[in-house]
C-alpha positions in Angstrom: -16.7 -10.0 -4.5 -17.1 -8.4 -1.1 -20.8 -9.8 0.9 -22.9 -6.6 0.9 -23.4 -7.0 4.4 -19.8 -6.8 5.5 -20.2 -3.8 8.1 -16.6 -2.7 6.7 -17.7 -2.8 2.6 -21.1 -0.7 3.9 -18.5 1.8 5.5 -16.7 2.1 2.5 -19.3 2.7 0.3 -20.7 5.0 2.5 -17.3 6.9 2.8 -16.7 7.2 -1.2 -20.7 8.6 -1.6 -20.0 11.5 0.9 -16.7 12.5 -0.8 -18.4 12.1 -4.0 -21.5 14.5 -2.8 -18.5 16.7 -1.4 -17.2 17.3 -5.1 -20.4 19.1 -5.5 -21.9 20.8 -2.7 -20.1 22.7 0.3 -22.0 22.9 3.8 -22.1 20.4 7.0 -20.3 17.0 6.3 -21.3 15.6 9.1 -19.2 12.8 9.1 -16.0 13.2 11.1 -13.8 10.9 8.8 -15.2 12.8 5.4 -13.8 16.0 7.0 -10.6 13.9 8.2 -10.0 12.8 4.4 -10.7 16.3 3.3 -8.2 17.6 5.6 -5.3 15.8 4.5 -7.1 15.9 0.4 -3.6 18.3 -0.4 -1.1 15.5 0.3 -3.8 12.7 -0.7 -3.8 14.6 -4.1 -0.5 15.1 -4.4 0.0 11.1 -4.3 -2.4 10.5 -6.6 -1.0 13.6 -8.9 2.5 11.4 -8.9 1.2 7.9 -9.6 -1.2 8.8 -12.1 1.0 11.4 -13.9 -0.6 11.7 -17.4 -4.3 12.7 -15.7 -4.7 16.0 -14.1 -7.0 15.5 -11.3 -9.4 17.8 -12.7 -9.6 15.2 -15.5 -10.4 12.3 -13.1 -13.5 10.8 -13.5 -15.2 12.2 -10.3 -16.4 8.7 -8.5 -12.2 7.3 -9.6 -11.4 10.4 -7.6 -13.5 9.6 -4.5 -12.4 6.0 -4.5 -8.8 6.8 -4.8 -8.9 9.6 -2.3 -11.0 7.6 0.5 -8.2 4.3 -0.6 -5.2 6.9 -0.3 -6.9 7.8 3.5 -7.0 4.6 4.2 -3.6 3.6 3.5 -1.9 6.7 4.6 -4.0 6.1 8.4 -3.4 2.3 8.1 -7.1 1.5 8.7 -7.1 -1.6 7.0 -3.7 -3.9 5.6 -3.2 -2.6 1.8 -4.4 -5.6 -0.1 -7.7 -5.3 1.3 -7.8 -1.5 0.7 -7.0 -1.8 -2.9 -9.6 -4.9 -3.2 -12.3 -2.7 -1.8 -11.8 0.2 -4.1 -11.8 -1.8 -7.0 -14.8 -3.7 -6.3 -16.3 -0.4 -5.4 -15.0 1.6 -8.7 -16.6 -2.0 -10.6 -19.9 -1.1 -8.9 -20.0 2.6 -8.8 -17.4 4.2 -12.0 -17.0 3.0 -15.5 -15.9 0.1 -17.3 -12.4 1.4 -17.2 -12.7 2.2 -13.2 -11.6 -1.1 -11.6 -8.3 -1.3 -13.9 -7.4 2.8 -13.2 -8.0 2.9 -9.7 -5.8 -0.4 -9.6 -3.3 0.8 -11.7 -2.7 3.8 -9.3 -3.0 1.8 -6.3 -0.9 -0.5 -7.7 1.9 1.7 -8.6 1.5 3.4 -5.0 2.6 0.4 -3.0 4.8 -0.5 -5.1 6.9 2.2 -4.3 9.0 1.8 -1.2 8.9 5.4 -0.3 5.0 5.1 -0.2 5.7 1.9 2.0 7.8 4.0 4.4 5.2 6.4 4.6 2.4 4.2 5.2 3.9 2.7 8.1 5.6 5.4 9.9 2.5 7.6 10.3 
């Protein structure tokens, strides 16, 4: 489990809660990678469309949706190497989603890298 004070971990979760809060209300999001994520959410959607096939995103828990869109940023922009993105939005969707969260967001995550068009992708941005 991630230390709570880890500077990166508090980023993270402070990341996922603004997406989240963006499912719900429009207006100023004032911070500049929330609007970043939101920018690219069409092909961040798309990803997550193809690697979780059998659930419509409008049937996505709405926290799962936040994590795996804020983990899809991060690996698309290559902020942090892939295990430790998919570590953080597990231990995240373990804190914040259902009992089920940890394992889906995973799964997708999982199934993402796995891929080695996704691989391609990740490093030639």
């Amino acid at each position: 489990m991630k230390i709570s004070s880890d500077p990166r971990h508090r980023w993270r979760i402070r990341q996922f809660k603004l997406l989240y809060q963006s499912l719900f209300q429009t207006g100023d999001l004032s911070q500049k990678q929330v609007q970043e994520i939101l920018k690219l959410q069409t092909k961040i959607d798309r990803l997550i469309r193809k690697y979780a096939p059998e659930w419509p995103i409008d049937k996505i828990n709405k926290v799962d949706l936040s994590i795996l869109r804020l983990a899809v940023y991060e690996l698309l922009t290559k902020h942090a190497p892939y295990k430790v993105v998919i570590n953080e939005a597990v231990e995240i969707a373990k804190t914040y989603g259902s009992d089920r969260s940890g394992a889906f967001v995973n799964g997708v995550l999982g199934k993402m890298i796995k891929q080695e068009e996704l691989i391609k992708q990740i490093y030639a941005i």
